[in-house]
Structures are given as structure tokens and as C-alpha cells.
N, C-alpha and C positions, 0 to 999 in steps of 0.2 A: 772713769765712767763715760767720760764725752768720746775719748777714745773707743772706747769697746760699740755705742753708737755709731759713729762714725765708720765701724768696724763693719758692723751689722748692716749700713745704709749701703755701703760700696760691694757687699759681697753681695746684697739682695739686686742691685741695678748690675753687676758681674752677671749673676743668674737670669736675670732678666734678658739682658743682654744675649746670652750665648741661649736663649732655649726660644729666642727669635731667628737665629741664625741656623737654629736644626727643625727639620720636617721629615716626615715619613711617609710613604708613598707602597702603598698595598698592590696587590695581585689586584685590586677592582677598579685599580681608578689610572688615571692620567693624570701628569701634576707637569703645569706650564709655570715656567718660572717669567717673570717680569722685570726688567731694569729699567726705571725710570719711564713706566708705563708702555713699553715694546718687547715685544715677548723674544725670549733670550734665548730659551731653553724646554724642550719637551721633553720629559722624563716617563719613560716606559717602567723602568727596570722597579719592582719591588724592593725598597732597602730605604736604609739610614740615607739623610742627603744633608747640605749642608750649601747657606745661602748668606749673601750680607744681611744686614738688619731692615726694618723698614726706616725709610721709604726707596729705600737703593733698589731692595727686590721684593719683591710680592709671589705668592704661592696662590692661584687658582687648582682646584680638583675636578675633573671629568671622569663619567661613566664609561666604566671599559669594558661592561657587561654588554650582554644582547638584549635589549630593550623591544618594549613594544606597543607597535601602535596598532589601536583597534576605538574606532569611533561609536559612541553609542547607539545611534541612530542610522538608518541604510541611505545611499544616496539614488538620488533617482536618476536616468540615465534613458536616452531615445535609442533605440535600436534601428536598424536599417528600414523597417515596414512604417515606420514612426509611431512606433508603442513604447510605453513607460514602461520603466521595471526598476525594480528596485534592488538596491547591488550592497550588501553587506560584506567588505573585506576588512582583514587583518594584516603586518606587516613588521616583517620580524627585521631591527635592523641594528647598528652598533657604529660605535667613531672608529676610523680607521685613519684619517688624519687629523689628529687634536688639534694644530696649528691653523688649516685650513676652516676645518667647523668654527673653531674659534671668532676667528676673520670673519665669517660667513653669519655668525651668530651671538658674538661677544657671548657666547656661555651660557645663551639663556637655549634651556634644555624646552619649553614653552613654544619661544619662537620657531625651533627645529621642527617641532611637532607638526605645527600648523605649516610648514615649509613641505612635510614630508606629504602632509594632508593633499593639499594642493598638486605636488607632482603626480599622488597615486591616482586622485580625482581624473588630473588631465591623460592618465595613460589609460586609465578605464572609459574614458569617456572615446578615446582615440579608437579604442579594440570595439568598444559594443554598438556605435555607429554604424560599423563595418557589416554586422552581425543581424541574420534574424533571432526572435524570442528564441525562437526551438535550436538555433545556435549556440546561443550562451547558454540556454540552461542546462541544456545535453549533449548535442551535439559537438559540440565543441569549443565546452568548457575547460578543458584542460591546456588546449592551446590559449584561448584568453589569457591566461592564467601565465601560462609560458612570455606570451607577448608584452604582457603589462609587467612581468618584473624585467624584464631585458631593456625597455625602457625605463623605468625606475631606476635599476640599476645605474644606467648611464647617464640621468639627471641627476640622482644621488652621490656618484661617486664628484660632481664638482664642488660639493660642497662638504665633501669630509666624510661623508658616511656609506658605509656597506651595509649592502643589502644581502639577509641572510633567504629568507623565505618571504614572497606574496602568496594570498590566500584567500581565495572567495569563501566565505562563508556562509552567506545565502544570496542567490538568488531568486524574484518572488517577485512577480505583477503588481502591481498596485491595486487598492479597494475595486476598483469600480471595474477595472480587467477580470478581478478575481473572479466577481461576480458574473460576471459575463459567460468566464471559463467553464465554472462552475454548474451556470443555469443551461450551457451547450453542453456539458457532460451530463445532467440529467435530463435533458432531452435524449441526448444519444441513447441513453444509458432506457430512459422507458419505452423508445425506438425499440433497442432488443428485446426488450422484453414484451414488448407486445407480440414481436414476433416471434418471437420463442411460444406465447402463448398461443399466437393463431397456427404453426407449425405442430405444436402439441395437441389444438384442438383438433386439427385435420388428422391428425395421425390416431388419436382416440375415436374419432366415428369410423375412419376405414378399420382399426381394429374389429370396431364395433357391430360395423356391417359386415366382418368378415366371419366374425363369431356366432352372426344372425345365421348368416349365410349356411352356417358347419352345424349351427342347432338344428334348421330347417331340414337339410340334405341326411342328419344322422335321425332323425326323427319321421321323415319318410320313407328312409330305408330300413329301420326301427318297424316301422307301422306295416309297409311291406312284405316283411319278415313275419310278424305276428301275423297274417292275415294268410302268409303261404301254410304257415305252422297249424293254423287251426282249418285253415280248409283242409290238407290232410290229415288232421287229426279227425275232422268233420267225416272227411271219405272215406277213413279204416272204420269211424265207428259204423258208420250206415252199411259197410260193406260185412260189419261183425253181423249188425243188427240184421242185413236180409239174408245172411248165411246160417243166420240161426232162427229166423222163423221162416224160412224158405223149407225149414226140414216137418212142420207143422201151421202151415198156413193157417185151417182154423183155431188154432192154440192165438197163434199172433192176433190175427180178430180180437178173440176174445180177453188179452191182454190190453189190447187198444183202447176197447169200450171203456175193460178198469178203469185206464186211465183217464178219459173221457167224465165217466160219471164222477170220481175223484175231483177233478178238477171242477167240474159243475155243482157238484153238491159239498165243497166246501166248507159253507157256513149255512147256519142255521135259516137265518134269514134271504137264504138264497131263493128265488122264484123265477118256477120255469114256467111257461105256459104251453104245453104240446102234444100231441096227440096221443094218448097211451099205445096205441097199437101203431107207431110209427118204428120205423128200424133202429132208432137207437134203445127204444127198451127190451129190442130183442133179448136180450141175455138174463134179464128181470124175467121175461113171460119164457124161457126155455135155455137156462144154462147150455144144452148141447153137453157132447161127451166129454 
């Protein structure tokens, strides 16, 4: 029994033993091996690996992926006119020397961060100096951009890491800028519009008077016209009317009077006061033939 213990004790420190001595090392990571606290060995390759026990050797792991740094908050930054602005980038980056990051950062992935912060900081701050607002934002955002990872790149690469992609994400004035921009663009903005509306109002009265202008001129050639139409209409009637009692002069008289008394005696209550034997009751005191 003490045997078979005994048995069980040296095969369990055996296992112990030998599953200290293996590690495995993925497609994701970097594994820095350590002897006696000075780094021995960097292992790239994906596979079974095999090490003394501790404390002879130690097994650290590093990120071999593309990482990424993006700060929650925008940094603020003077431009060439001396205006704030405010500069939100991102910055894709990965270990390219495990050894040297290492050295650089004893492993702490933290420290790297606020390392990488600081280079992106001082290469943005270098480019947008340079720069008016209307620069960075548009005009020539794309070279920033270009500038600030070529330097990145070349302060990153001394301390172990490649730079895949930098990236502005926003750029954007600050409050009190905005407002500013904001209260010039709706001034500008009811500038146009005023004049659009005094341009509109001018071009509505010249419509206006011109339309005056085209009622007048077709309403006097209108009036014109009717006044030529009825004088000759006037002239053929007078010229029918004395061609047809020109053939009976006293006929026409005596139609005349008709009409005459017609028109006089009208209504009942009509009162004439005039001499009976005056020439208009001729036709009363002797029809004629």
C-alpha cells in the first residue's frame, strides 16, 4: 500500500514536472521565453514548444493581432490662425518586435497604449500647427493624415510596433468656435435671403408694371377699336336712315314727330305745358297725306 502511494506521489510530481516543461504558442500570440529572468528566446511559430521547469525558464504571451487604439474623448489642438479644434483619431497598430516592446514596456499592453497616445498626440499637434482650420478640415485633411502616420510610424517602429493605419475621425471646433460659425452662417445665410427677397420684390413690381403697362395699351386699343366699329356703324345707319327718307321727306317728318310724342307722353303722369297751336301738335291738328 505505502508502495503504490509512493507510486501515485512520484508519477503525480513526474506529470507535474513534465506539463511545466510544455507550452503552446498559437497563430495569436508571441511567446518570449526567459532564463533566469533575461529573455532567451522569441517564439513566433504556432506549435508544441518545450522549456525547463520553473524557475530556470518562464513563458510570457504577447498580442500578435492588429490592435487598436482609439481615445474616447477628442484632443484639442491650436492651428496655424491660433483656433482650437478639436481632433478625434484612431490608430490601428500590432508588435512587430516582441523583444524590443518587451524591453520597451516589460509587457504591460497599458503602458504601450498611453506611449502610442502620446507619439500620436505629438505628431498631430506637429501637422495642425502648420495648418489653417479650412486646412485640416478639408483642405488638406488627407495629407495630415499622410504626415502624422509617417511620423508615427518612425517613433513607433523604436519601440517594437508597427503601424498599420492612422485615422482622423472627427475633426470639429470647439463650443464657443461653433457657435460663432454657426451664428456667421445664419447671418450669411439671412443676408441671402433678404436679397433674394428684395431681387424678387423688384422683379414682381417690374412684372407688375409691365402687365399694367399691356392692360392699359390693350384696353385703349380695345376702346379705340369699339369707337371706330360703332362710328361706322353710326354712319351706315344715318347714311341707311337719310337714304330712306330722303325718298319721302314728309313721311320722315311725320315719323319723327311719332317718335317725339312717344317719347313725351310716355307715362301718364307726364305734364307738358305748350301752346296747342305750336308746330309740334301739327300732326294732332292735320295728319297730312
Amino acid at each position: 500500500m505505502n508502495r503504490l502511494v509512493t507510486i501515485f506521489v512520484a508519477g503525480f510530481i513526474a506529470l507535474m514536472l513534465l506539463s511545466s516543461t510544455v507550452f503552446v504558442v498559437d497563430q495569436r500570440r508571441f511567446a518570449i521565453v526567459f532564463a533566469l529572468g533575461e529573455v532567451r528566446e522569441v517564439i513566433a511559430e504556432p506549435r508544441l514548444h518545450f522549456k525547463l521547469p520553473p524557475p530556470f525558464q518562464n513563458v510570457i504571451y504577447l498580442d500578435k493581432r492588429i490592435l487598436t487604439l482609439d481615445t474616447p474623448d477628442a484632443d484639442r489642438f491650436i492651428t496655424a490662425e491660433k483656433k482650437n479644434i478639436l481632433v478625434d483619431a484612431f490608430v490601428k497598430w500590432r508588435i512587430v518586435e516582441p523583444r524590443l516592446y518587451y524591453v520597451s514596456f516589460s509587457g504591460d499592453e497599458r503602458a504601450a497604449r498611453n506611449r502610442m497616445s502620446q507619439i500620436v498626440k505629438a505628431a498631430l499637434n506637429d501637422e495642425i500647427t502648420k495648418r489653417t482650420v479650412r486646412e485640416v478640415i478639408s483642405g488638406e485633411r488627407g495629407r495630415v493624415m499622410e504626415a502624422v502616420r509617417d511620423k508615427v510610424v518612425a517613433e513607433a517602429k523604436q519601440i517594437g510596433v508597427g503601424i498599420v493605419d492612422v485615422r482622423l475621425k472627427r475633426v470639429d471646433y470647439i463650443d464657443q468656435i461653433n457657435d460663432s460659425v454657426y451664428d456667421r452662417m445664419r447671418a450669411e445665410r439671412v443676408r441671402v435671403a433678404n436679397e433674394l427677397r428684395s431681387t424678387g420684390a423688384a422683379e414682381s413690381e417690374k412684372i407688375r408694371a409691365d402687365a399694367d403697362r399691356q392692360r392699359t395699351v390693350i384696353l385703349a386699343e380695345a376702346f379705340r377699336e369699339a369707337e371706330k366699329i360703332k362710328g361706322e356703324g353710326d354712319a351706315k345707319a344715318s347714311a341707311i336712315y337719310a337714304d330712306a327718307f330722303g325718298k319721302n321727306p314728309e313721311f320722315y317728318k311725320f315719323y319723327r314727330s311719332l317718335e317725339a310724342y312717344r317719347a313725351s307722353f310716355k307715362s301718364q303722369g307726364d305734364v307738358m305745358v305748350i301752346d296747342s297751336n305750336s308746330e309740334f301738335f301739327k300732326y294732332f291738328r292735320s295728319p297730312g297725306k
